[in-house]
C-alpha positions in Angstrom: -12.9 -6.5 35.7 -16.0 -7.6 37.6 -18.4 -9.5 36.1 -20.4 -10.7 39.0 -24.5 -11.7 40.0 -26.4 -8.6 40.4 -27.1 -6.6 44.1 -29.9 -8.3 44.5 -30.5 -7.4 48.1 -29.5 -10.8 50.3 -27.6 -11.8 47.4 -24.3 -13.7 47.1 -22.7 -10.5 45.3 -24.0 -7.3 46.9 -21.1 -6.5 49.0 -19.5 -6.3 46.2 -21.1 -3.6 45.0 -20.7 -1.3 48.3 -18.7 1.8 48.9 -17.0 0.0 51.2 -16.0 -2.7 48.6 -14.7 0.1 45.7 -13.0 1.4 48.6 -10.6 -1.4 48.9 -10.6 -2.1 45.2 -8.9 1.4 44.7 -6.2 0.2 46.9 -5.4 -2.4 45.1 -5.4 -0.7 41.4 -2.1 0.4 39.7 -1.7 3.8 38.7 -3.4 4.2 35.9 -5.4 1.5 36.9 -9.2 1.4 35.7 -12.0 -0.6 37.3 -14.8 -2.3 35.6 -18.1 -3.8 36.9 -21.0 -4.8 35.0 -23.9 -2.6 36.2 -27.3 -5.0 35.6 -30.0 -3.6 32.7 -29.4 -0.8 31.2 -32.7 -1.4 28.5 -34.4 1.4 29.0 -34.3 1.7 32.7 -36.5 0.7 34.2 -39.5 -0.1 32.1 -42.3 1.8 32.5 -44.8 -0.7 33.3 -42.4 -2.2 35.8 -42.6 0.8 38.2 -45.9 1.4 38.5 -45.7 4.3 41.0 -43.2 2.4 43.0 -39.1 3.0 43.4 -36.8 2.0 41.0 -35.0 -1.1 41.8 -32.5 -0.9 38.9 -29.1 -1.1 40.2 -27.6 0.9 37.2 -27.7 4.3 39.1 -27.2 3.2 42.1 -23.8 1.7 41.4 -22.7 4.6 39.2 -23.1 7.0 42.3 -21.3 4.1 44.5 -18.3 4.7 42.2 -18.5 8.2 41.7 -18.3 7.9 45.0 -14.9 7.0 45.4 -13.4 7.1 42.0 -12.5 10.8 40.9 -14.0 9.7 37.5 -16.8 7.0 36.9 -17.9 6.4 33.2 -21.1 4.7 32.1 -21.9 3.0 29.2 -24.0 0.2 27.5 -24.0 -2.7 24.7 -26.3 -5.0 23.2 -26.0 -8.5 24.7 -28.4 -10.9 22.5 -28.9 -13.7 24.8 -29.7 -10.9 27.5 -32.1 -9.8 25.0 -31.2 -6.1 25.7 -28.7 -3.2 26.5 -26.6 -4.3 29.4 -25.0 -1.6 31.6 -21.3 -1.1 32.2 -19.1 0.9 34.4 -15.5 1.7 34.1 -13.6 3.5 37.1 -10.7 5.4 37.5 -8.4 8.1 39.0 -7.5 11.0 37.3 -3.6 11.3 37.0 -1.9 13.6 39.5 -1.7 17.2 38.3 -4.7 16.3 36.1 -7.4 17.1 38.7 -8.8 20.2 36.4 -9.0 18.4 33.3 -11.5 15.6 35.2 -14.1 16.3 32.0 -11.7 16.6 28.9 -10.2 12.9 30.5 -13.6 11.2 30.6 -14.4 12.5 26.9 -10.9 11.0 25.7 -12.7 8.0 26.9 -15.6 7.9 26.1 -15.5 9.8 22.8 -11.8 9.3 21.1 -11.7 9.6 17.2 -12.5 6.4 15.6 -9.1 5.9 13.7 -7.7 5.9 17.5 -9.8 3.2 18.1 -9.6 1.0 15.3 -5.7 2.0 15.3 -5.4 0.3 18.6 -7.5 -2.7 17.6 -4.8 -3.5 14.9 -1.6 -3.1 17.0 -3.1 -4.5 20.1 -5.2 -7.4 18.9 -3.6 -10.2 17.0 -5.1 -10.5 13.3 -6.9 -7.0 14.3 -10.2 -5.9 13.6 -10.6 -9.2 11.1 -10.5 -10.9 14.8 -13.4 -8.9 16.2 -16.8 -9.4 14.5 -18.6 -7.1 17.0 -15.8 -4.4 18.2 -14.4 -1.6 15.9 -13.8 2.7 17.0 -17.8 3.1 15.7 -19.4 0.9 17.6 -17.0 2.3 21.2 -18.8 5.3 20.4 -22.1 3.9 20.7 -21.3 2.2 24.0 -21.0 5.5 25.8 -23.9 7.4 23.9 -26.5 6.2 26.4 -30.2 6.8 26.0 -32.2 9.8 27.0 -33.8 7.8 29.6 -30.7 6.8 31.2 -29.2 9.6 31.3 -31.9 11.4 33.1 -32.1 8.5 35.4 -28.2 8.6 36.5 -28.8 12.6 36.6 -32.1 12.1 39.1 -30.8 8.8 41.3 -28.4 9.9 44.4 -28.5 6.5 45.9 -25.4 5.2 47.2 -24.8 1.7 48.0 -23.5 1.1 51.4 -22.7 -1.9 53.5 -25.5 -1.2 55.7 
């Protein structure tokens, strides 16, 4: 799990964020291993008036492709964080088991939409004192995580930037 500064360009993390960087990170996974990095704003990206005929400098995109890049499967999704005082992006990152390589789709939905009871099953064998223990977390609100706006959507389907070290 990453949870880094954002690629600002001359930044202390943007190598970080490189294909070069998720390269070597996949090395170093387990199978069955997933990769996660926070992905910067993911408030209704960008917002209008910030463009203003210009390029989108959100990185949210940007690193999705990166990781798509050199993951077999790269999943997006999005939560409200208060003090941010908006939706903050996410991306989880993984390779799809061996023998699996034509179920790539059916995989990513097991992820990103499993049946609530599988959720909230988990949270009570995984998590000691179980879902009385999370006052934010439950198999509804994983679903809403990965049901990302319009907007966004269109923006990860549009952007084919890749991050590179140079």
């Amino acid at each position: 799990i990453m949870d880094i500064s954002d690629p600002i360009e001359a930044g202390p993390g943007i190598m970080l964020y490189t294909k070069e960087f998720y390269e070597h990170a996949l090395t170093r996974l387990n199978v069955g291993g997933v990769f996660v990095t926070q992905s910067g704003d993911a408030d209704a990206v960008p917002p209008p008036h910030a463009l203003d005929g210009r390029t989108d400098t959100s990185p949210y995109a940007p690193i999705y492709n990166t990781l798509r890049s050199v993951f077999d499967c790269a999943i997006p999704y999005s939560t409200n964080i208060p003090s941010f005082g908006g939706d903050w992006g996410f991306m989880m990152a993984f390779q799809v088991p061996v023998g699996e390589e034509n179920n790539k789709i059916s995989i990513e939905n097991e992820w990103k939409f499993p049946k609530v009871e599988v959720i909230d099953n988990l949270i009570e064998e995984q998590i000691e004192g179980g879902a009385a223990k999370l006052g934010l977390y439950d198999g509804i609100s994983h679903l809403s995580m990965f049901a990302l706006t319009k907007k966004l959507r269109n923006l990860l389907k549009n952007d084919t930037r890749v991050m590179t070290r140079d």
